[in-house]
Every structure is written in C-alpha cells, then in structure tokens.
RODO-135350 format. One record per atom (N, C-alpha, C, O): x, y, z; atom name; residue number from 1. Coordinates in Angstrom, 3 decimals. Example, Ala and Ser with C-alpha at 12.3 -4.5 7.8 and 13.67 -1.06 7.14 Angstrom:
BEGIN
ATOM         px         py         pz   name   resi
ATOM     13.190     -5.690      7.800      N      1
ATOM     12.300     -4.500      7.800     CA      1
ATOM     13.200     -3.300      7.800      C      1
ATOM     14.236     -3.319      8.465      O      1
ATOM     12.850     -2.250      7.080      N      2
ATOM     13.670     -1.060      7.140     CA      2
ATOM     12.900      0.030      7.870      C      2
ATOM     13.409      1.138      8.039      O      2
***
This chain:
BEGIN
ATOM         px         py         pz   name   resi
ATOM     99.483    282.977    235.672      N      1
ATOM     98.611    282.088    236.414     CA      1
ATOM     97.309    281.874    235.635      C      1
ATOM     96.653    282.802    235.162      O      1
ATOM     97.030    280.751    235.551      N      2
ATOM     95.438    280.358    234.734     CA      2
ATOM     94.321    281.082    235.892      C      2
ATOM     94.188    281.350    237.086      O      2
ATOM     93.604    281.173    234.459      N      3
ATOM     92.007    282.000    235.110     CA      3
ATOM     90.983    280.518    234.857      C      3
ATOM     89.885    280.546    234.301      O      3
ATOM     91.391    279.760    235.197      N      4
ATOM     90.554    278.599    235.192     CA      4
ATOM     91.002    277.501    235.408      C      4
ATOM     92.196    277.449    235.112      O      4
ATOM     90.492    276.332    235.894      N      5
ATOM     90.734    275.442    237.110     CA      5
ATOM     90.386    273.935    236.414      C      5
ATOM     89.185    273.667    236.366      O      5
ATOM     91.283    272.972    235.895      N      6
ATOM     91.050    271.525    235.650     CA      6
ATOM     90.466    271.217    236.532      C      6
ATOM     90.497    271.811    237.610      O      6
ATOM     89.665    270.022    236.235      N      7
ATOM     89.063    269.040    237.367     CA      7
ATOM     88.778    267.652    236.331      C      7
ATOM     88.631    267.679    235.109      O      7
ATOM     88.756    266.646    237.093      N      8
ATOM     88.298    265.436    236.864     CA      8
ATOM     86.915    264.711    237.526      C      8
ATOM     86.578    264.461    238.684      O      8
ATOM     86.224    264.483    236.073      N      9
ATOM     85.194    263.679    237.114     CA      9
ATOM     85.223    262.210    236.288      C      9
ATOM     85.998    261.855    235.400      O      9
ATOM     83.756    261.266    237.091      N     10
ATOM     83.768    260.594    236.673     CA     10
ATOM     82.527    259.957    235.867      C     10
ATOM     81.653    259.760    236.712      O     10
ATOM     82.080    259.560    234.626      N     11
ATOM     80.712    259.366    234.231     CA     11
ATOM     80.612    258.285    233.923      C     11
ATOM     81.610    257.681    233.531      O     11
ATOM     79.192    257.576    234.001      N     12
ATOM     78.988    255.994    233.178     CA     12
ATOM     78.999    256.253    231.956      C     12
ATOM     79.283    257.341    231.456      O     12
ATOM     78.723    255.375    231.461      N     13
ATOM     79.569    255.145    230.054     CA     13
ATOM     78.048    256.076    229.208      C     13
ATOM     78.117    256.913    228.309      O     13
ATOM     76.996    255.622    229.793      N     14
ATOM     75.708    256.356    228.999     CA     14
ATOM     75.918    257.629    229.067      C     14
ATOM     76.036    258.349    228.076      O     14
ATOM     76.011    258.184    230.783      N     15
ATOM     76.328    259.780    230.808     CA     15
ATOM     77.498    260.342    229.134      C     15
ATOM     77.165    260.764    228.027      O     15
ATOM     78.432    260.143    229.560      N     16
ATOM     79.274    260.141    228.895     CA     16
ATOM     79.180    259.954    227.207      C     16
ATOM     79.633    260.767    226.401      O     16
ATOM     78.453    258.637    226.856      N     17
ATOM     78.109    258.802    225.726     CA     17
ATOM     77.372    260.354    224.827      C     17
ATOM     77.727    261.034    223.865      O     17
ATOM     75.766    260.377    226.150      N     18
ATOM     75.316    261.245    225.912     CA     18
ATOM     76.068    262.909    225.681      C     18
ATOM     76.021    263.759    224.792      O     18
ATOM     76.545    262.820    226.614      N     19
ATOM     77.400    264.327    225.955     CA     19
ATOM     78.407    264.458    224.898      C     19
ATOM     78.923    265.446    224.375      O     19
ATOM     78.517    263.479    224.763      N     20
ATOM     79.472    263.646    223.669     CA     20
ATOM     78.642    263.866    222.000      C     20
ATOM     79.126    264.424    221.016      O     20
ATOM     77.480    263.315    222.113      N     21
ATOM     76.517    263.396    221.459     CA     21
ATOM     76.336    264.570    221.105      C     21
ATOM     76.644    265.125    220.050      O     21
ATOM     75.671    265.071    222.282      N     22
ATOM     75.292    266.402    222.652     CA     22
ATOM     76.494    267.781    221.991      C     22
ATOM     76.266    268.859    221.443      O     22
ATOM     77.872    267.025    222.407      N     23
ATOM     79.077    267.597    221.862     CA     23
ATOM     79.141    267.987    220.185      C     23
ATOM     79.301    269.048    219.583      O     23
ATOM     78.997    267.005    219.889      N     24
ATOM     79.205    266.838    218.369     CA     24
ATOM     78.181    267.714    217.655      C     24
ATOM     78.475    268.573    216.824      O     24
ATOM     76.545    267.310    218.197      N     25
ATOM     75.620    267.795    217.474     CA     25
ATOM     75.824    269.714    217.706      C     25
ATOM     75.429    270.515    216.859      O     25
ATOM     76.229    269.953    218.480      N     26
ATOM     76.046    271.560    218.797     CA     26
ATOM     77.491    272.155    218.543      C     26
ATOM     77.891    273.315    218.448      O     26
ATOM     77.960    271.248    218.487      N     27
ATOM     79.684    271.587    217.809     CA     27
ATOM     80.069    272.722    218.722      C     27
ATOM     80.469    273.864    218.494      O     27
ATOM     79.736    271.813    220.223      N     28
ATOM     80.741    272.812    221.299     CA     28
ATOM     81.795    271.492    221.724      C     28
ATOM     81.797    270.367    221.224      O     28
ATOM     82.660    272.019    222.791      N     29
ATOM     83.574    271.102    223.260     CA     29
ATOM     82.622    270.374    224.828      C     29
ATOM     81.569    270.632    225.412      O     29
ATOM     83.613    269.499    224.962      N     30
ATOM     82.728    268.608    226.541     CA     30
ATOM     82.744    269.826    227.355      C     30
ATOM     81.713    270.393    227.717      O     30
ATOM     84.170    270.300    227.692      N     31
ATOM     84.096    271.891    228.231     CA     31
ATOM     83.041    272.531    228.365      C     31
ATOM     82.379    272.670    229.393      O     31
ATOM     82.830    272.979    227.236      N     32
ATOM     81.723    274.197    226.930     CA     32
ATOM     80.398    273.042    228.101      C     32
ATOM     79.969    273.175    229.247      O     32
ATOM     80.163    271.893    226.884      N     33
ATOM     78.561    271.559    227.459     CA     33
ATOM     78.623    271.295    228.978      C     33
ATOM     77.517    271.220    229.512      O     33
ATOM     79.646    271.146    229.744      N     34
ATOM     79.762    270.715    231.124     CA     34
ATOM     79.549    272.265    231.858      C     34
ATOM     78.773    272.390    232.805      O     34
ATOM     80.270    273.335    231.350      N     35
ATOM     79.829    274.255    232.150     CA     35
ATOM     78.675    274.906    231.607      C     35
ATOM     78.417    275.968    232.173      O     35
ATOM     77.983    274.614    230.766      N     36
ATOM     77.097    275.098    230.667     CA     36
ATOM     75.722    274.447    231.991      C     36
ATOM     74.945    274.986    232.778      O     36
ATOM     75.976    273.422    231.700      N     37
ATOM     75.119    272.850    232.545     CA     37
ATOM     75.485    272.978    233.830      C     37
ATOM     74.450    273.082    234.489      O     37
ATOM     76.382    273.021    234.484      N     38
ATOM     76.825    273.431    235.617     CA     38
ATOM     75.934    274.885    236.160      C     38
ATOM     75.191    275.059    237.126      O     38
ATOM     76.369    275.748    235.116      N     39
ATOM     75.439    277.029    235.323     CA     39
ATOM     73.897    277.164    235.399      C     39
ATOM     73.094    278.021    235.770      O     39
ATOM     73.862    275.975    234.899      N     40
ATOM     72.053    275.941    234.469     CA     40
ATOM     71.193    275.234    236.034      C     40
ATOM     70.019    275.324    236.395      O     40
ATOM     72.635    274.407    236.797      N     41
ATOM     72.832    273.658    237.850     CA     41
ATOM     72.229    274.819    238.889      C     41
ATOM     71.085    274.819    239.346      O     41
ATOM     73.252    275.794    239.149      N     42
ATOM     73.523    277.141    239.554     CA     42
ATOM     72.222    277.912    239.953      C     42
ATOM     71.752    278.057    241.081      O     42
ATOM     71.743    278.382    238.719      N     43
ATOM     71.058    279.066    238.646     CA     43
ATOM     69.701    278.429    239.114      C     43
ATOM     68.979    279.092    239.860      O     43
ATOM     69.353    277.277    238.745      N     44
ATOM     68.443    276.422    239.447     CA     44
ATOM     68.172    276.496    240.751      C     44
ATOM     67.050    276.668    241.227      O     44
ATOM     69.453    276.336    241.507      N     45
ATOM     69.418    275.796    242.961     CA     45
ATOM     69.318    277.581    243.487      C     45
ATOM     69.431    277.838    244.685      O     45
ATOM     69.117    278.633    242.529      N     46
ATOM     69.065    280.052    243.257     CA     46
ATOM     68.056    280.419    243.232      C     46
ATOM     67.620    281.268    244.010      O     46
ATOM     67.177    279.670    241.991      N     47
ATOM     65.668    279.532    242.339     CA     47
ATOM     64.783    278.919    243.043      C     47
ATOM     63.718    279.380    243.454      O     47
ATOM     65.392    277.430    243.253      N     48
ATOM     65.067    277.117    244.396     CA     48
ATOM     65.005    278.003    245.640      C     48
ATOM     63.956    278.403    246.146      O     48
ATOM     66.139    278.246    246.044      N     49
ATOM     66.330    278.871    247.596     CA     49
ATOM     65.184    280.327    247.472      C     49
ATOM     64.499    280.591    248.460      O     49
ATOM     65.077    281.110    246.322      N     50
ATOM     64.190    281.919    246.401     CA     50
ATOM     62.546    281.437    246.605      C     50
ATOM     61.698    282.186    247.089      O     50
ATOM     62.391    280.639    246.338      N     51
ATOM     60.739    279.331    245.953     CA     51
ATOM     60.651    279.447    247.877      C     51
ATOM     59.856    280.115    248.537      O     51
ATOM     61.649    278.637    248.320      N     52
ATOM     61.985    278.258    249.730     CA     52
ATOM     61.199    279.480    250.552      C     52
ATOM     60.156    279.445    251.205      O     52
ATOM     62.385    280.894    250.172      N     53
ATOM     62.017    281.893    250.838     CA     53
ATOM     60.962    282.382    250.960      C     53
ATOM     60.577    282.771    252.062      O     53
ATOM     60.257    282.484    249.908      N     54
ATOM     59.082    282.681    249.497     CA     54
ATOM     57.924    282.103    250.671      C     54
ATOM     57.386    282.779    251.547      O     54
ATOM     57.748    280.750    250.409      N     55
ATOM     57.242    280.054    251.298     CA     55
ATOM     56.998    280.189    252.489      C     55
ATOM     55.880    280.500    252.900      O     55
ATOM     57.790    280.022    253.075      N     56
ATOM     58.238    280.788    254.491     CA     56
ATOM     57.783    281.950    254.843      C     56
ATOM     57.440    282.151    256.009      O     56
ATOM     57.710    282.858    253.936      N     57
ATOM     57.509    284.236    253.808     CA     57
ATOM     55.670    283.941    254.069      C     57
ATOM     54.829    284.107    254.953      O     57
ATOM     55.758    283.450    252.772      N     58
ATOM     53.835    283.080    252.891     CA     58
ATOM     53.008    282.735    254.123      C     58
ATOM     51.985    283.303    254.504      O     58
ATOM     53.827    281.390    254.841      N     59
ATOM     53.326    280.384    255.902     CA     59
ATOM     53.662    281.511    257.197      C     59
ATOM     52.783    281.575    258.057      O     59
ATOM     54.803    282.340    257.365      N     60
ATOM     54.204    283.636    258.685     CA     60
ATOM     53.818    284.896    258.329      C     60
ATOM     54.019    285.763    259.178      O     60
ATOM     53.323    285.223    257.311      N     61
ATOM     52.293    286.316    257.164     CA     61
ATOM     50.845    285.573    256.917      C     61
ATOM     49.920    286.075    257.555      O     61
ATOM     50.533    284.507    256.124      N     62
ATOM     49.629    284.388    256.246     CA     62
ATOM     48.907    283.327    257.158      C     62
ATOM     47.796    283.078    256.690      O     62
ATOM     49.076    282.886    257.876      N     63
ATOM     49.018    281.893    259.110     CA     63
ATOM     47.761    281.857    259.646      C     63
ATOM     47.603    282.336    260.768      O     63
ATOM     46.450    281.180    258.813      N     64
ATOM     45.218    281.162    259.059     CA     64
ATOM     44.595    281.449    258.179      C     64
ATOM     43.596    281.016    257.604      O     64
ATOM     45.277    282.267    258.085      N     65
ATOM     44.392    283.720    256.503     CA     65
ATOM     44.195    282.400    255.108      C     65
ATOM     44.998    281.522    254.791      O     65
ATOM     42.434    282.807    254.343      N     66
ATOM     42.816    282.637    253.295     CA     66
ATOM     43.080    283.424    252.600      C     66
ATOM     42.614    284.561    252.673      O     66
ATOM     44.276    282.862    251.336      N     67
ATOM     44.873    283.593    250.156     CA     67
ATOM     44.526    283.398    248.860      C     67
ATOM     44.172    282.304    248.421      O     67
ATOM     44.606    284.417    248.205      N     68
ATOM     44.252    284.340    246.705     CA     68
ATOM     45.312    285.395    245.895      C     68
ATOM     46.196    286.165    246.271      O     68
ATOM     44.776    285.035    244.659      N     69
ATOM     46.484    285.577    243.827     CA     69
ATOM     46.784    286.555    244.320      C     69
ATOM     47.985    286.707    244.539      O     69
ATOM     45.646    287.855    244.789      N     70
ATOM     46.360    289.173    244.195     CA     70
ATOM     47.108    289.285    246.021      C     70
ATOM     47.705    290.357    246.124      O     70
ATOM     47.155    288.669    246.992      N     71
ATOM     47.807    288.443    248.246     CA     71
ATOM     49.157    288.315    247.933      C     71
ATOM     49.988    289.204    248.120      O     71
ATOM     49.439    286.951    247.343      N     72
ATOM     50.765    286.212    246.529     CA     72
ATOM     51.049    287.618    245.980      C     72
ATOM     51.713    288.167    246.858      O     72
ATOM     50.853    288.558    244.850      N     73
ATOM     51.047    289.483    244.440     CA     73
ATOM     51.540    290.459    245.191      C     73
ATOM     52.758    290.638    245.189      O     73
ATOM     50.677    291.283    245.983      N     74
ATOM     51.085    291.908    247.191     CA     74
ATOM     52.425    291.310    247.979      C     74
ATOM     53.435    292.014    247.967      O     74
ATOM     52.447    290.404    248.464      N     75
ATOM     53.519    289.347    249.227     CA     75
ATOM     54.804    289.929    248.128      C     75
ATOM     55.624    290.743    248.552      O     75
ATOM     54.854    289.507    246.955      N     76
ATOM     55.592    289.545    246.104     CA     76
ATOM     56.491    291.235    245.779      C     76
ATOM     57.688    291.515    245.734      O     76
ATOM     55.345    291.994    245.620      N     77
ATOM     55.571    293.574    244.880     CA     77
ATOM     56.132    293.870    246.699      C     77
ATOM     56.826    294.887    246.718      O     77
ATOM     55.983    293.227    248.148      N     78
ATOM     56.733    293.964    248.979     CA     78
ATOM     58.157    293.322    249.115      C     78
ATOM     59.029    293.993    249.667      O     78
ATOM     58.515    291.791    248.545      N     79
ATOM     59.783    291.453    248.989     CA     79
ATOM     60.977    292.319    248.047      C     79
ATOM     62.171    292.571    248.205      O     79
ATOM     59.664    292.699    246.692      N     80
ATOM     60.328    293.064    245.480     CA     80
ATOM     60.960    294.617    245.975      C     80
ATOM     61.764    294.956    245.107      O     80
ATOM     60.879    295.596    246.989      N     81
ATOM     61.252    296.749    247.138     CA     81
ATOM     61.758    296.779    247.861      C     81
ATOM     62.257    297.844    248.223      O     81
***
C-alpha cells in the first residue's frame, strides 16, 4: 500500500508557470515545491491560531489594565509552563 496520496489540482497558467520556474531553478520536482509550500501553509495557519490565542488571552486578563512589554512577557513565560 502507498505511504502517499495523488491528488489533482488546478492552476492558471501564471501560477503554474511560476513553479515550474521555481522547479527548475532549485532543481526540485513540482512535488517537492508543492509540499513544501503546503507545509509552510501549515505551519502558518498554527501560528496564526497561537497569535489568536494569545489575544484572547490578553483582552480577559487584561481588561482595563494598561500594558507594557514586560506584562506581554509575564502573560507569555505563564502560558509557556
């Protein structure tokens, strides 16, 4: 059984150009550069949701209060333990 999964998509002709570009110059396959970026996709949207949390975190502890870095800091060194 394969440890990995075809798929089809679909790109404009620029998308498409561009990676192939991208292909050639780094002398990976479309493969490679598609999941790479996929991951880069990934990992993005996990920083996001942490940014999010964060926020949230900020807006009901500090709810009135003013803040300054070393708060953010504090905030931070307690989600961190």
């Amino acid at each position: 059984m394969r440890s990995t999964k075809a798929i089809s998509i679909t790109l404009s002709p620029d998308l498409n150009e561009e990676i192939w570009k991208i292909a050639r110059t780094e002398r990976k396959s479309i493969s490679d550069i598609l999941r790479e970026a996929l991951r880069q996709y990934a990992a993005n949207r996990a920083v996001s949701e942490v940014r999010k949390q964060l926020r949230k975190t900020l807006r009901n502890n500090l709810r009135g209060r003013k803040i300054g870095p070393d708060d953010v800091e504090n905030l931070l060194d307690e989600k961190r333990t």
